[in-house]
C-alpha angles and dihedrals in degrees: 000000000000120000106205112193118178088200115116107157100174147352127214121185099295097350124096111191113199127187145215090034122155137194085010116151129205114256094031123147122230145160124240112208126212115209084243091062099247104140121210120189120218143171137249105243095167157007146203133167101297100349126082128192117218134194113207119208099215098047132264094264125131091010114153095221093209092028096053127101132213117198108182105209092205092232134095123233096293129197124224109217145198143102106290093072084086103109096013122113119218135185129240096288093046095259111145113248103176092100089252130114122293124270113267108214133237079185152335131249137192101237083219086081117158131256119262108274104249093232086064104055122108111216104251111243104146114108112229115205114221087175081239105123099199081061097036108041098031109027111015118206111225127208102269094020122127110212116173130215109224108205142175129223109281101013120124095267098132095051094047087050087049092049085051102051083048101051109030120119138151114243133238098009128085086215117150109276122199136162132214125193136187125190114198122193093350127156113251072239093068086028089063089044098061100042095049096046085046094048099044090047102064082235093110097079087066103043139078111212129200126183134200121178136211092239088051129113108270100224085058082053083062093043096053103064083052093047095058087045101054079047094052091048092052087053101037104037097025097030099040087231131150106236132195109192116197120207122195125201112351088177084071085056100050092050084055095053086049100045085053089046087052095058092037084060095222116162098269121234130212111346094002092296123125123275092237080059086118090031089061101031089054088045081064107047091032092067084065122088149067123299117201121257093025132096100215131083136181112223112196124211103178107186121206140171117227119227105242099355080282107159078184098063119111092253104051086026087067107034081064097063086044103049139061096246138312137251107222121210112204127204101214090064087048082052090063105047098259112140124224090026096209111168099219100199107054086043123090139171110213097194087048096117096044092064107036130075136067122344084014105060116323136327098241087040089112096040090049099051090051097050097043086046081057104046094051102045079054094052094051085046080060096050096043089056096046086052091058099029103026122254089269080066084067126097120227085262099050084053094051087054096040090055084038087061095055091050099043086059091043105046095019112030101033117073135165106256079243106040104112104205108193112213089263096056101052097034082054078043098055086040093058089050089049093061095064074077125088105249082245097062088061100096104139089057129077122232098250096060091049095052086045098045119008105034078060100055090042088063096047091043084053089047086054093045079051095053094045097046092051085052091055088049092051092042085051094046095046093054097045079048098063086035091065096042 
């Protein structure tokens, strides 16, 4: 039933306020219609007794304030689901903009969806591989797990979020895998980005894809995270899938939310945000994760930049409280070249050990993380020192591991965006690192593990020292050689 009121009593940048409504509910579509028949759709924000506030998503501008019209539809933004979302791209609102048919529905779904009881939940312990070995080898993503990407302006974010809806997978199932990705105040550069990489390489068929660009209406900014998630529930929870759903940039969100709050002229919180900042951000994540007795999950990846590079500022600040951990770019490692530049140390991946060991990855997973953690906090130790003291200061140790932390960042941590590492390769990769190290040094690892692993590469690395020694010889003999003659 539409309710049609000709009662616009103001307009205030994008907010349109309209009196004497009844049985209106927040979060209601309607249309507001111009006397020149231009129709504009906006968005219940608030309520109260016969007033209503509404955001309009084209702008306020050129509204005749006692000519217009508001027709409420009764209905909040609904998404029509099925399958065959899978490979289509959609704007904010869940409307199709790849130029195909529209989407006809199984079902349909409010994009304000709840967050998963917490009874329900099934603790996440299932490894998921990105083919990324600083996330793989040194902080696992688990199925249900949300583990954010925080990023700077101007760092490879974007490309790191596009290599990982490309390559995840979960291992050792051949369990339904789909992607969906929503993209929140971006550029049609990086839109285009994103749907070419996706298209030419074959990864589209599996992704849903939702764009929201920077010349886009705000409040559809807010919508679009919503929107992926409602799809990601209908996949995960109705389709028994396993979901990864991929967030950038969530910055772009929150200074939507702020912008909103602005007009709305609520009394700001830190940094000029709203004070439900952590309220609606946690209505979002929370949404990710496992529910007992059902197959599917819904593994969640939000990507933010974070404004001048600041791990204290409100949005990665509280991220941090909400989420099971964080992977930190940094840009001194960008500075050198390396790509991703995934600052190991600072990062952390709370749910790690739930999803790593035998029959998950790899029985010396655990063992291996922790000694190359070691080893390379050890290493920067080393540089730092030989910063402040000069490199002659340090003993013979401090310049193994010195040595042991280059070539960590340049074998380890830097990887072609399409480079897809399995768990094997990068946890062989870790142990022939390891074995730059003398066997003593080794003291986060078992025996076991060592014999198994490292005493092998060692062989193979002295092999190596043989055959290279025997090439110098013959380089030597064979010049002393022309000399005599």
């Amino acid at each position: 039933m539409r309710a049609e009121y000709k009662a616009v009593s103001d307009v205030f940048g994008p907010l349109l306020f309209v009196e004497g409504v009844s049985g209106v509910k927040y979060g209601e579509l309607c249309s507001v219609i111009l006397p020149d028949g231009e129709e504009r759709t906006g968005k219940v924000l608030e309520v109260h007794r016969d007033k209503a506030m509404i955001q309009v998503f084209e702008g306020t501008r050129g509204i005749d304030i006692p000519e217009s019209t508001v027709m409420f539809q009764g209905k909040t933004i609904e998404l029509p689901l099925s399958l065959d979302i899978l490979g289509r791209v959609f704007d904010g609102m869940g409307e199709p903009i790849d130029g195909k048919p529209p989407i006809i529905p199984e079902k349909r779904a409010d994009i304000n969806g709840a967050p998963i009881n917490p009874y329900a939940r099934e603790y996440p312990n299932e490894f998921i591989q990105t083919g990324i070995s600083t996330i793989d080898g040194l902080n696992p993503l688990v199925r249900g797990q949300k583990l954010p990407l925080f990023s700077g302006s101007g760092l490879p974010h974007n490309r790191v979020a596009a290599q990982i809806a490309r390559q995840a997978r979960v291992l050792g199932k051949e369990e339904e895998f789909a992607v969906v990705f929503a993209a929140m105040g971006i550029t049609f550069e990086e839109a285009e980005f994103f749907h070419n990489d996706f298209e030419e390489t074959g990864a589209l068929e599996r992704v849903v894809m939702f764009l929201n660009l920077a010349d886009d209406p705000a409040i559809e900014r807010l919508s679009t995270a919503r929107a992926a998630l409602t799809a990601a529930e209908y996949l995960a929870f109705d389709q028994k899938m396993h979901v990864l759903v991929i967030m950038t940039d969530m910055t772009n969100y929150c200074e939507a939310l702020r912008e909103i709050s602005a007009a709305r002229k609520e009394v700001p919180g830190r940094r000029g945000y709203p004070g439900y900042l952590y309220t609606d951000l946690a209505s979002i994540y929370e949404r990710a994760g496992r529910i007992k007795n059902n197959k599917g999950s819904i593994t969640l990846m939000p990507v933010l930049s974070m404004p001048e590079d600041d791990k204290t500022h409100p949005i990665p600040d509280l991220t941090g409280y909400i989420t099971e951990g964080q992977i930190i770019f940094s840009r001194s490692l960008e500075r050198k070249g390396i790509s991703p530049p995934i600052d190991v140390l600072p990062s952390l991946s709370r749910l790690k050990d739930k999803g790593v060991g035998k029959g998950k990855t790899r029985e010396d997973h655990a063992d291996l993380y922790n000694q190359l953690y070691a080893a390379y906090s050890k290493g920067k130790e080393a540089a730092e020192l030989a910063v402040i003291l000069g490199e002659a200061t340090l003993s013979d140790m401090d310049k193994i591991y010195l040595k042991f932390a280059d070539v960590f960042e340049e074998r380890y941590v830097n990887q072609d965006e399409y480079e897809n590492r399995s768990i094997e390769e990068t946890l062989e990769l870790g142990w022939e690192l390891l074995s730059m190290l003398p066997k003593r040094e080794l003291k986060r690892t078992r025996d076991e593990f060592i014999d198994k692993y490292y005493s092998k590469h060692q062989k193979e690395e002295a092999r190596e020292s043989e055959k290279s020694k025997e090439r110098e010889e013959s380089v030597i003999e064979e010049k002393e050689s022309k000399a005599s003659t």
